[in-house]
C-alpha positions as CSV (number, residue, x, y, z in Angstrom):
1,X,-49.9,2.8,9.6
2,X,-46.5,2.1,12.0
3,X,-43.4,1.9,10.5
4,X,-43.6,-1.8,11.8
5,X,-46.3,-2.7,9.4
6,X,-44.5,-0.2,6.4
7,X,-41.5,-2.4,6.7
8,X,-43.9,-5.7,6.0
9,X,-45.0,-4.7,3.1
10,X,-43.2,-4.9,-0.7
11,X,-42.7,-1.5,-1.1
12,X,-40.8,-2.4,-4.8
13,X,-45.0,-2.5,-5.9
14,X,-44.4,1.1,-6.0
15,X,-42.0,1.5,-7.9
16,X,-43.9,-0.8,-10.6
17,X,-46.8,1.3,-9.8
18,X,-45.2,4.2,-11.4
19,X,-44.1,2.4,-14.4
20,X,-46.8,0.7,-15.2
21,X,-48.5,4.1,-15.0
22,X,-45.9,6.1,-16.9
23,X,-46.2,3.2,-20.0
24,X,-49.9,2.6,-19.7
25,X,-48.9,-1.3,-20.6
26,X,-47.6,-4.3,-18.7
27,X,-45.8,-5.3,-21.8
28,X,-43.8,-2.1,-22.2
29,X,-43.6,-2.3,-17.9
30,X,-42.2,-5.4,-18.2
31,X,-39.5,-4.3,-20.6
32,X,-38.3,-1.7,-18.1
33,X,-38.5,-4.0,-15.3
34,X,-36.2,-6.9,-16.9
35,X,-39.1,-9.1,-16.1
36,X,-41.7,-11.8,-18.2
37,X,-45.1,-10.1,-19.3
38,X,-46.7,-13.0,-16.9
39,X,-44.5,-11.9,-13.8
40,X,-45.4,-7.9,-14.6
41,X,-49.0,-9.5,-14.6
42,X,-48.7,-10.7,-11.1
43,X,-47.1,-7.5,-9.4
44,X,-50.4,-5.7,-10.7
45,X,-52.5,-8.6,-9.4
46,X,-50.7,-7.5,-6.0
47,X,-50.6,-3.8,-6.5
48,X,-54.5,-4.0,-6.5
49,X,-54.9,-6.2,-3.6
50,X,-52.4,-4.2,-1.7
51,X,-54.0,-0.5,-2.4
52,X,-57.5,-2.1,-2.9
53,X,-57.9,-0.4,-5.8
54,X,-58.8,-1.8,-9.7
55,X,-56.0,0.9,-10.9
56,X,-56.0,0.4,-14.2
57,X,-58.6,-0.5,-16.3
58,X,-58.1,-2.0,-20.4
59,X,-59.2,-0.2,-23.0
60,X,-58.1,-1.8,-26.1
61,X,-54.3,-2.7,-26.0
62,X,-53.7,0.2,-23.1
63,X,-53.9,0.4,-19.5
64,X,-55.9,3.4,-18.7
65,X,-54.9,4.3,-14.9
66,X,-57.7,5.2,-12.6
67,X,-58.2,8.9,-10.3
68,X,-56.6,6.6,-7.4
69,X,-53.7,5.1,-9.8
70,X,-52.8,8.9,-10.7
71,X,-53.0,10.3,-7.4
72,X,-50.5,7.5,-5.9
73,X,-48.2,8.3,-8.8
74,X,-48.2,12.0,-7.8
75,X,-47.5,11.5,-4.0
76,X,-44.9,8.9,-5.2
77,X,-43.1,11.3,-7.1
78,X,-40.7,13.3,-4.1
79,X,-40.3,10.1,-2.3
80,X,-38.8,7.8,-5.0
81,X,-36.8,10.9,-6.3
82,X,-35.2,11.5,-3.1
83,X,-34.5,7.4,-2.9
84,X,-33.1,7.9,-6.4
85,X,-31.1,10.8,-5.0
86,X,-29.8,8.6,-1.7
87,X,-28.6,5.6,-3.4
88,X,-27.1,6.9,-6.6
89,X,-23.4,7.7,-6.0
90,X,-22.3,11.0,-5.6
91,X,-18.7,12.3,-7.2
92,X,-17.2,14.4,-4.1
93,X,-16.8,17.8,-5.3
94,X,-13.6,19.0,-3.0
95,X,-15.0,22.7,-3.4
96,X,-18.4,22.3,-2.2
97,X,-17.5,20.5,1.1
98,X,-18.7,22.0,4.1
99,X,-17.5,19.2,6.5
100,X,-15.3,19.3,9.8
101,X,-12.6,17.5,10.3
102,X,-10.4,16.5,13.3
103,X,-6.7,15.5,12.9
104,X,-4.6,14.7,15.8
105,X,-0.6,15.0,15.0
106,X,2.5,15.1,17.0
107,X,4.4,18.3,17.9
108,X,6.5,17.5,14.7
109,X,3.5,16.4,12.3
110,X,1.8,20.3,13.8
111,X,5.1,22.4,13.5
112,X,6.9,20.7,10.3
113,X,4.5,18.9,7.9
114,X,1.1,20.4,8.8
115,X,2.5,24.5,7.6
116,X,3.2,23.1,4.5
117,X,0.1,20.5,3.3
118,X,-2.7,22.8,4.9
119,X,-2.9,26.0,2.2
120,X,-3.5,23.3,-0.5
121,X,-5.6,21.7,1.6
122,X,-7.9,24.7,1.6
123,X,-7.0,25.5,-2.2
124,X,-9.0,22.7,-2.8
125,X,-11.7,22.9,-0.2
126,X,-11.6,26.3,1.2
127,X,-15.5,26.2,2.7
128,X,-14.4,23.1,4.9
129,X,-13.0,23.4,8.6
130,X,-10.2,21.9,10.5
131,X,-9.4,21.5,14.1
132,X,-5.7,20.3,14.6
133,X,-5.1,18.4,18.2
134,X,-2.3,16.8,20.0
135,X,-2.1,12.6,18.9
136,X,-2.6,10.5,22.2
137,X,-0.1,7.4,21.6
138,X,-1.0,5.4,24.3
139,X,-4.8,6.0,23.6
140,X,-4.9,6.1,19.7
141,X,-7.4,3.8,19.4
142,X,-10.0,5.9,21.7
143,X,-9.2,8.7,20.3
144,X,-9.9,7.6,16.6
145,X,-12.8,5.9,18.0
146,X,-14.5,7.5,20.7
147,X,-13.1,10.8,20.9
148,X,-13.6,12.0,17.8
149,X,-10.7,12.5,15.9
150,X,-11.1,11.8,12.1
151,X,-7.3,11.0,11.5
152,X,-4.1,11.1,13.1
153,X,-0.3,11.8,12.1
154,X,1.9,9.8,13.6
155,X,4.1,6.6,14.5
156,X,2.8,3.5,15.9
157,X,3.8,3.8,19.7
158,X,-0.1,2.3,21.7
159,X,-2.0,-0.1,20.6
160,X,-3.0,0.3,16.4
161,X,-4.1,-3.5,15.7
162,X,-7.8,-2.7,15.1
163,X,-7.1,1.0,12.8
164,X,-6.5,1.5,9.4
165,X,-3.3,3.1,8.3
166,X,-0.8,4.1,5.5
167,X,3.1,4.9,5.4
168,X,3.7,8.5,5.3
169,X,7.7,8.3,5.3
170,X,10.6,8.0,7.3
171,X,11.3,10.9,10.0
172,X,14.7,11.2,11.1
173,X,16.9,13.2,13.8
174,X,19.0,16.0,13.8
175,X,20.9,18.5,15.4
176,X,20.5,22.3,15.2
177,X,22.9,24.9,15.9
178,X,23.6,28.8,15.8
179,X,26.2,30.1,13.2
180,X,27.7,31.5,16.0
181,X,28.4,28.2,18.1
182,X,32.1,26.2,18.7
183,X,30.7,23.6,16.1
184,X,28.7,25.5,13.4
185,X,31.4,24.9,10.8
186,X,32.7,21.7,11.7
187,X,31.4,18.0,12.5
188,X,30.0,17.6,16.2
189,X,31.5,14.3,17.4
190,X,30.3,12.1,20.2
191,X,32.3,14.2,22.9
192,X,30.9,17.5,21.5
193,X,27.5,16.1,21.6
194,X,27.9,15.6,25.2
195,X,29.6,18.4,26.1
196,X,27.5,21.2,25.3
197,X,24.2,22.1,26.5
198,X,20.8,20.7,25.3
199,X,17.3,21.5,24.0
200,X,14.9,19.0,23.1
201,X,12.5,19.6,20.9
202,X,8.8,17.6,19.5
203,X,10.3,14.8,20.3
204,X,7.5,12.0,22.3
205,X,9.2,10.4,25.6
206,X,9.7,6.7,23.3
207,X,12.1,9.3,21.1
208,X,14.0,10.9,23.6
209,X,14.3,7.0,25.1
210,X,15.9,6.3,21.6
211,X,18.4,9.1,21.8
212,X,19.0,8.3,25.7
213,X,19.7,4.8,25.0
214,X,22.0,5.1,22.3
215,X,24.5,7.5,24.4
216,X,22.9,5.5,28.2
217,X,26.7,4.6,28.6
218,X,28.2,8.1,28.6
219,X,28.0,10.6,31.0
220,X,24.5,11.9,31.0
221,X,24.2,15.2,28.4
222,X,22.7,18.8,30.2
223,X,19.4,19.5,29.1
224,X,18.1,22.7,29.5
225,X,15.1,22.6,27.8
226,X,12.6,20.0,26.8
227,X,9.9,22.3,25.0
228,X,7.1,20.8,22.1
229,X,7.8,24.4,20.9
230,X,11.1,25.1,18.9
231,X,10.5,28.8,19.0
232,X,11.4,28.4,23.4
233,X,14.8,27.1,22.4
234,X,15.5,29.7,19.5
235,X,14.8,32.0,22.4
236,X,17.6,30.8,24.3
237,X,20.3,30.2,21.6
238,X,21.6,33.9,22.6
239,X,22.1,32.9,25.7
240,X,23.9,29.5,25.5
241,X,25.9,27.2,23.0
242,X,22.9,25.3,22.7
243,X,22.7,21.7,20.4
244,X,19.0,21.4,19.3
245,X,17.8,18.0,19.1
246,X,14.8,18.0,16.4
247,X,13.1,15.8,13.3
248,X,14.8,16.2,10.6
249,X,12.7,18.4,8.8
250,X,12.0,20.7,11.9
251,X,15.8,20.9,11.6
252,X,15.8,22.3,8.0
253,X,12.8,24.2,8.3
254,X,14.1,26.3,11.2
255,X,17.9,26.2,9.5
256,X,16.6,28.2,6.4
257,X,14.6,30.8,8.4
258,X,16.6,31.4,11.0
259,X,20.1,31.0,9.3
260,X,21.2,28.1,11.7
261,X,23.0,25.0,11.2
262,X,21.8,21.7,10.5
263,X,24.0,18.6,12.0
264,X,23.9,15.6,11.6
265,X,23.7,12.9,15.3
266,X,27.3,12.1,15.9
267,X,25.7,8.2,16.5
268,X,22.8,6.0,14.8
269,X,19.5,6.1,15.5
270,X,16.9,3.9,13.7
271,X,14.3,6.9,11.3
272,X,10.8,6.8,12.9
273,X,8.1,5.5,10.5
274,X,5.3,7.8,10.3
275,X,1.5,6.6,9.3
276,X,-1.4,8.4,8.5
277,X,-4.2,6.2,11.4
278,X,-8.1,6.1,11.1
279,X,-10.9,4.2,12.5
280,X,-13.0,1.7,9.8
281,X,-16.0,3.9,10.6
282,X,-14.6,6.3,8.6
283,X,-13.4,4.0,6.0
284,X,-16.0,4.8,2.9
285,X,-17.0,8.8,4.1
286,X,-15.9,10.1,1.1
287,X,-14.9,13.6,2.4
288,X,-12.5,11.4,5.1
289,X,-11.5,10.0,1.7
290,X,-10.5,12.9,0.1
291,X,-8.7,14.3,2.9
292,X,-6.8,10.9,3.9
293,X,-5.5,10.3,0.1
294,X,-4.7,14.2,0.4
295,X,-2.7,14.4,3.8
296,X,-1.2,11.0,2.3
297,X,0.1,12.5,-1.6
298,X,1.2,15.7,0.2
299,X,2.9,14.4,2.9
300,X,5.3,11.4,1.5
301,X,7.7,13.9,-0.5
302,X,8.2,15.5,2.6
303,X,9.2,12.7,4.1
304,X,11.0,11.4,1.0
305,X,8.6,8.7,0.3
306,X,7.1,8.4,-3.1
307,X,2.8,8.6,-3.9
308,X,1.0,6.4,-4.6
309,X,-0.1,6.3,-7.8
């Protein structure tokens, strides 16, 4: 028999099959079935013309099952166990899961959340696996879609209509210095700002435009350095009075290990709304569950957003 012809028939007889077996009784069938003694009646009138086969035969008030009944019961066993199996809903045990995942992040997300959520992450789950990959902003969408990323850390910048997504927190900007710079124990005005020589750290191009255009109307500042990598500019701080431009908590992250100085910008910038973006395919995984309400709870005190309860 095709599966064509498997799909045609009522393959719910089988199941009743079984029962009717099991309880040896159409009345006491019935009962388990939630249906009318008559209706139970008419399956087995079916079951028989389906399997050609009397199946059962009366002997007093019971249904005694014939060699053919029993033998379909048998073979029915593994297959309506493993159904049983498929369709009952399965609590996601974080310590058992063997899945992969693939999260795309910005050079911030990577360097100044990621260090901090991923040891709990694998606390939790330590027999899964993670492969972290630079976010494509101007091809989110494909890459959430297509390209096989399972989730990705940052602001909306392409086109995010048609993904899911979440509020992670506010990121802001900062400035970094050495303790032994002109400014480390005083206020770095607009002038200051300007004057001294720049690095320019995990910051995309729409960033940097955001710093550019709020100082377009000075003289243009000297930057150095334009590096995803803050440890290039550390490098350097040795060698010149540098002002390191940085997320906030890149800022304070590298402040307290490095005994540097964290500075406020001498003008306004609007903060830079992180999200936590996935494709619907993904929606009901419940390992992509798990890990999405995960990156989400761990993330937002970071960036001084409250969980969700």
């Amino acid at each position: 028999m095709e599966l064509e012809e498997i799909y045609r028939q009522d393959l719910s007889l089988l199941i009743a099959l079984q029962i009717l077996v099991e309880e040896c009784s159409v009345t006491k069938a019935a009962k388990r079935l939630h249906l009318s003694q008559s209706a139970t009646s008419r399956i087995l009138s079916r079951l028989r013309e389906m399997l050609g086969d009397p199946l059962f035969s009366r002997v007093g008030q019971q249904l005694v099952p014939t060699q053919y009944a029993l033998d379909c019961y048998q073979q029915l066993q593994g297959p309506t166990g493993e159904l049983l199996q498929l369709l009952t809903p399965k609590a996601f045990i974080a310590e058992h899961c063997r899945q992969k995942f693939t999260i795309a992040a910005t050079d911030f997300a990577i360097q100044g959340l990621l260090p901090f959520i991923l040891p709990k992450i694998y606390q939790l789950a330590p027999n899964i696996s993670i492969e972290i990959i630079p976010v494509q902003h101007q091809n989110l969408q494909t890459q959430l879609s297509l390209q096989g990323a399972d989730m990705a850390i940052c602001r909306a910048i392409g086109q995010t209509e048609q993904l899911q997504h979440t509020p992670l927190g506010r990121v802001g900007v900062s400035c970094l210095v050495s303790s032994k710079h002109p400014l480390a124990d005083q206020e770095v005005a607009l002038q200051d700002y300007l004057h001294y020589p720049h690095a320019t750290i995990a910051i995309s191009d729409g960033v940097k435009a955001i710093v550019d255009s709020a100082i377009e109307q000075f003289p243009p500042r000297i930057e150095l350095l334009r590096t995803p990598n803050l440890d290039s500019a550390l490098a350097l701080l040795e060698l010149h009075p540098l002002i390191i431009t940085l997320p906030e908590g890149l800022a304070e992250m590298a402040a307290t290990r490095h005994r540097l100085r964290v500075k406020p910008l001498p003008f306004k910038i609007a903060a830079l709304n992180y999200n936590l973006f996935w494709h619907g395919r993904y929606e009901i995984d419940s390992g992509q569950r798990w890990l999405r309400q995960l990156v989400v709870n761990l993330i937002r005190p970071l960036l001084g957003m409250e969980t969700a309860d």
